[in-house]
Every structure is written in structure tokens, then in C-alpha cells.
N, C-alpha and C positions, 0 to 999 in steps of 0.2 A: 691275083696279086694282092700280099697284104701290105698297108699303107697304113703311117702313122701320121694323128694330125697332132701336131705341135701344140697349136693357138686353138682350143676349144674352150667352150664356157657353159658351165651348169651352175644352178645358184640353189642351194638346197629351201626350198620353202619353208620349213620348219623354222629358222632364224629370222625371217621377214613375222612370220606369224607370231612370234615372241617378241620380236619389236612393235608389232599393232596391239598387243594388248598391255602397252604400256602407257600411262595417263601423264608422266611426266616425260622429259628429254633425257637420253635420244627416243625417239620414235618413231614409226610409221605409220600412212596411211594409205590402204590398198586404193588403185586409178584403175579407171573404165577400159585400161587396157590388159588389166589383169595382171599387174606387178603391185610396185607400192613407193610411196613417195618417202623417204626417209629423212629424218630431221632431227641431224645432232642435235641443232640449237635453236633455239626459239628464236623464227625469221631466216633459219638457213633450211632449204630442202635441196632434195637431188632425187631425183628420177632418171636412171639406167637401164630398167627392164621392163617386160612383159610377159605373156602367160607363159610362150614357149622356153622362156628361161629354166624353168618350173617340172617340165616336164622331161627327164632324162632317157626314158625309155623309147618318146617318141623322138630326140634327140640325135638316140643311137640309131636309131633305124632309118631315119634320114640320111646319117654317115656312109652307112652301109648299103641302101639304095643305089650306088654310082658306081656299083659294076667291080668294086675293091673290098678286099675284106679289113674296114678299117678301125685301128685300133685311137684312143687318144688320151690328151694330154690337157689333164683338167685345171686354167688358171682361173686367176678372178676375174680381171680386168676393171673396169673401172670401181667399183665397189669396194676394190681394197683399200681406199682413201677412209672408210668410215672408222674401220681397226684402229689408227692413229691421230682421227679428226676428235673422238669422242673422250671424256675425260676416261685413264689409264684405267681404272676399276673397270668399268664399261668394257671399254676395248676388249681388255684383256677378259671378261665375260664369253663373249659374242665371239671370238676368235674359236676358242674352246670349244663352244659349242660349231660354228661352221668346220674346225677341223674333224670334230670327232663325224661331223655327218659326212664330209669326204672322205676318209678312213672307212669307214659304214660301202661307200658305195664303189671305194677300190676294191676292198673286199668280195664285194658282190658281184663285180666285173669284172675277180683277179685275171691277170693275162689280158685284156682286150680295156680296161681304163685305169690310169696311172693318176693323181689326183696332187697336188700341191696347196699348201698351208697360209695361214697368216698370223701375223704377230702385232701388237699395240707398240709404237715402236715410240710413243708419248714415253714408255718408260724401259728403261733400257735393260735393267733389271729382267721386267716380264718379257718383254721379246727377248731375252737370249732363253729364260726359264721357258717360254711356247717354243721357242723354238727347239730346243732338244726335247722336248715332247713331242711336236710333232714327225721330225726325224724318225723318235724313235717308232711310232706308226705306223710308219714307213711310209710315209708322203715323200716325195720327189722333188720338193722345192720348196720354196715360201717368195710368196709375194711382196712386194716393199713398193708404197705409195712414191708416186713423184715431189709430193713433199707430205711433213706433217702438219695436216690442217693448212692452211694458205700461208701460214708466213714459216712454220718449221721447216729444214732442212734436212734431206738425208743424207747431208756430209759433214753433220754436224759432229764436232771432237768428241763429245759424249757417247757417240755410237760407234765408235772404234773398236770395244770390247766386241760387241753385235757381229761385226764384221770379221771380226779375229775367230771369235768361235764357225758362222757361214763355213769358212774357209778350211776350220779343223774339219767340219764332219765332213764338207765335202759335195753339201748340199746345191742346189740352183737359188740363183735369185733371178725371178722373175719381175720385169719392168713392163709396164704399163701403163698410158695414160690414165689420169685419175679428174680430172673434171675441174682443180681445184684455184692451180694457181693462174689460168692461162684464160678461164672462161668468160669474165666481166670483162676486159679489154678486148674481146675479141668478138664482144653479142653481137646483136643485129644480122639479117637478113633468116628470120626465121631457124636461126643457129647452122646454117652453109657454113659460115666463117668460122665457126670455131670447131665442126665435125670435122670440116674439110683439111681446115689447117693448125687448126689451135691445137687436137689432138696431138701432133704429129711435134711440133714445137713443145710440149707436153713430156712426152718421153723423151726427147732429144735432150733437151736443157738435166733433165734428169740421170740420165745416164753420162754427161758432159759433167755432169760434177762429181763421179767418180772418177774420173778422169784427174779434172783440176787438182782436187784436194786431195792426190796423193795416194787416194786408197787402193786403186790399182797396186800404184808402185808397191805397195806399201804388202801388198796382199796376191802375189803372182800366179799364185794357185787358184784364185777365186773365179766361181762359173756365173756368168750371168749370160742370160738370155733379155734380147730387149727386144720387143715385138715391132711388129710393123717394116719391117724391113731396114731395123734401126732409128726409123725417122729419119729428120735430113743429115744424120750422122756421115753417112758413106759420103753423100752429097757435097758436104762442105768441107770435107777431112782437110783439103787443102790451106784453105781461109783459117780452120783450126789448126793446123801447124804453125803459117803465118804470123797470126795474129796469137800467141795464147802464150809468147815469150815472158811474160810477167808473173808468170806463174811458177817457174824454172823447177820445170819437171826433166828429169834428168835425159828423156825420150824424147821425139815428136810425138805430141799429140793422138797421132792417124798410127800408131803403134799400138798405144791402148787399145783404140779404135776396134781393130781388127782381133781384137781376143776375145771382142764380144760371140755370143752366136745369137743369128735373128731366123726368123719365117719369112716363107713366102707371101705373106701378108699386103699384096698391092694389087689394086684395081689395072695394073700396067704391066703389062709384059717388057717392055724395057728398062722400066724398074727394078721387077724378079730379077733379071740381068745383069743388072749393074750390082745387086748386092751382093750375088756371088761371085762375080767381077771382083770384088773388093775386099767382103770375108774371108774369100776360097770357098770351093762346093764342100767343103770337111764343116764349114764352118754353119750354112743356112740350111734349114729344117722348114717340110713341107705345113702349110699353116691355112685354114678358110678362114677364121674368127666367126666361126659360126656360134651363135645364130647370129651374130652383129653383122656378118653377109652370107654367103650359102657356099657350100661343096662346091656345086652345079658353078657357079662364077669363078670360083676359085681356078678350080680344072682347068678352064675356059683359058684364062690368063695364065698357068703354066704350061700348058698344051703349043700357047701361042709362040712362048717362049724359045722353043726347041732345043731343049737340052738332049745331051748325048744319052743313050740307053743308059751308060755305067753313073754318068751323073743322077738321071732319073733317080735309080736305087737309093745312092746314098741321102740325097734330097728326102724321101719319098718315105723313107726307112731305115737306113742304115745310119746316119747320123744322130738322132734322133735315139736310136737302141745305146750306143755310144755315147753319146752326153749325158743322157737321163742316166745310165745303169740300168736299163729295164730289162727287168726277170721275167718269165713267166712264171707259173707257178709252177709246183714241185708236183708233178700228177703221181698219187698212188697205186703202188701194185695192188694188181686183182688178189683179192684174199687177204690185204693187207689188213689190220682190226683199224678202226680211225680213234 
């Protein structure tokens, strides 16, 4: 059976190794775990990875180990905060260069790895200009931070233009927790509190403000993918329709809600449940967030789940072909010249 994973992550090393041999900010410094501690600013670092990040090849082969011929869907996840944390020349640097090495390794995996973009969204100008660049690449999506740097906003009025174009080409935005705005109020207990929950509150608040501020409405066409089985979005839809009158959004709320599409991205099989419960099975795509947890776990907990054969499919694959637009490639006739 071939199977598609949604939520995978590969970090091309080539762009960490370019930020370590920088003497000023931003910068990096490789950790005893074999990733690197990155530091927009003098006194701010973040550390997201380690070695297997780095390595794609053994990545893929892990994937494919679980008995499925599986194909995937390469975001950033939390690292996409840096694109829009660092001053807009920067950003819009490092972007470039991380798209042009996804672009490199769809390439090289055409048919079985599908790869997605980022953009400095500090300037609005350059993310709409990265973004139809990467588009035209043929990347499958672009990433967009939970906020810009800790106090920017991604519903801010400035990026409406940003939004308007997403929506022409047609492309995904991908959401993700990003580390930034959620993780100081939430320290303590060796970071449990803010893996466990802050994450998750992280993308939720993030995606609820496409919501509020209209740009849904504003934009009906527009595809987003928001990981993690939405966060506590499905969860509270209610309390969000209740509560969010002040905002006089022409819908309920839990309207919005459900045009999202998310993964199976949860440690809980009644979780899985309840987000297809909520999106429709047209709407969630199968997901492990490997390497941040494994294949082998994932399975585990949709197995548990016990979805119908026909659901299986479209979870597993068929949604996922359908949302992204994913091609294979064009195989040439024998004898054809190349």
C-alpha cells in the first residue's frame, strides 16, 4: 500500500552551516546533539534539532521501513519563526537559500517527496516576491510563523496583499507551532509545560486569528493546513462561536474552523477521532511529525483508532493527492532523446 505522510520534516544542513560561519547576528552554534543553536539576536537562542534532522536519506528509509511504500510532505515546523524573527535582508537571504535546497531535493525525489517554502514575512514586499518564486519551483506550499518575532502579528493589515496573492496561485499555507510567542510564560518543569501544551496553544491562537480578523472571510478560496490535529481548535469550537461575538464575523466561528485541513498528528486515538469528527475524513491527512515522533507511534495510534477501509484511503492518501495537487512525474518513453 502506498501512503502519504502529511507532517514530515527535513532541515537541509547546508543553511545551519552558513549561519555557523557567521561572526555577527543571526547566527549559529552547532550542540553536542549534532544540530545548532540559532541566535537571531544577541541573548535570544533556540534550539529545535539534532543530527537526524540532517540526514534525509536515512529519514526516507525509516518511512519506508513500516511495511507502506511511503511518499512525503516536507514542512518546516518550528524553525520557520527564524524567516520572519530576523531583520527582512536576512530573512529574505536564508529563505532562498532553504527554498532553493528543498526544490534540489523534490527534484531528486520527484514522485515519492513533495517539499514546501518559506518567506520573511518582516517585509511584505519580499514574501509576496519569495513567494512566487518558490511557487514557481514548484514547491507545494509555504510556511507562515505563529507570529512575526514575538510581538508581530500574522493578521496584521499590511499582509493582506501576502494573503490575496496565497490565494491567486492557489498554493497551501502551512501552520505550525514556532516556539515564540507562548514559550516564557509557559517554562518550567524541564519544558513538559510548554512541549506538552504551549505548542499546541501555539498554533491554535495562530490560526484563530485568521479567523477573527476576517481574512478567511475575506479570502474563501484560501488553503491552509494547520498541524497537529488543529490544536485545541476542534476542541473549543463551541466556546469560539459563544464567545467571539465582538468580532462580528458574518459566520460562527467553528465555520471557519472546518475549512481548515489538519493531520493525524496526536499521541491519542480519540483525538484522531474527534478531528475527523469535526473536519470530515475529506478534510484530515495522515501525519507522524517525524522525526519530532516516529512512523512506528503514529501507526500505533491510527490503528487504534479504527477507521473504516474507505476512510483508511482517503486519510492515508487520497486526500493528501487532492489537496497538495501532487503529480507524479512525467515518465519518458523508451527511445525518447532527453
Amino acid at each position: 500500500m502506498r501512503i502519504i505522510d502529511s507532517h514530515f520534516h527535513w532541515y537541509p544542513k547546508s543553511v545551519f552551516e552558513a549561519l555557523a560561519k557567521r561572526t555577527d547576528f543571526p547566527r549559529a552554534v552547532p550542540t553536542a546533539r549534532g544540530g545548532y543553536t540559532v541566535m537571531p539576536f544577541e541573548g535570544v537562542a533556540h534550539t529545535s534539532c539534532w543530527d537526524e534532522w540532517f540526514d534525509l536519506d536515512a529519514l526516507l528509509a525509516h518511512e519506508n521501513a513500516q511495511g507502506f511504500e511511503t511518499d512525503v510532505i516536507c514542512s518546516i515546523g518550528p524553525f520557520m519563526s527564524h524567516f520572519s524573527e530576523v531583520p527582512a535582508s536576512h530573512g529574505l537571504h536564508d529563505a532562498q537559500m532553504w527554498n532553493d535546497e528543498m526544490a534540489a531535493a523534490q527534484a531528486k525525489h520527484a514522485g515519492h517527496l513533495w517539499a514546501s517554502g518559506v518567506v520573511p514575512l518582516s517585509d511584505t514586499k519580499m514574501a509576496i516576491d519569495e513567494l512566487e518564486r518558490l511557487v514557481k519551483m514548484g514547491l507545494v506550499g509555504v510556511n507562515i510563523p505563529g507570529s512575526i518575532g514575538k510581538t508581530g502579528r500574522i493578521d496584521d493589515p499590511r499582509l493582506e496583499p501576502f494573503y490575496d496573492r496565497v490565494e491567486q496561485l492557489g498554493t497551501v499555507l502551512f501552520m505550525h507551532p514556532t516556539d515564540l510567542a507562548f514559550e516564557e510564560i509557559l517554562d518550567g518543569y524541564n519544558g513538559a509545560l510548554y512541549a506538552s501544551l504551549g505548542r499546541v496553544i501555539d498554533v491554535s491562537v495562530s490560526a484563530y486569528r485568521l479567523v477573527l480578523s476576517g481574512i478567511m472571510e475575506r479570502h474563501p478560496n484560501l488553503k491552509i493546513f494547520v498541524s497537529h490535529t488543529g490544536g485545541a481548535l476542534p476542541y473549543q469550537a463551541g466556546r469560539m462561536d459563544k464567545n467571539s461575538k465582538a468580532a462580528k464575523l458574518p459566520r460562527n466561528p467553528s465555520e471557519y474552523l472546518r475549512r481548515f485541513y489538519t493531520d493525524t498528528v496526536s499521541p491519542h486515538a480519540m483525538g484522531v477521532r474527534f478531528a475527523v469528527e469535526f473536519y470530515g475524513v475529506d478534510h484530515v491527512m495522515w501525519g507522524d511529525d517525524y522525526p519530532c515522533w516516529n512512523p512506528e507511534g503514529a501507526l500505533n495510534v491510527f490503528n487504534e483508532a479504527g477507521f473504516s477501509k474507505e476512510d483508511q484511503q482517503k486519510i492515508l492518501y487520497d486526500n493528501a493527492r487532492r489537496f497538495f495537487g501532487l503529480k507524479d512525474p512525467v515518465k519518458k518513453k523508451e527511445g525518447a532523446l532527453a
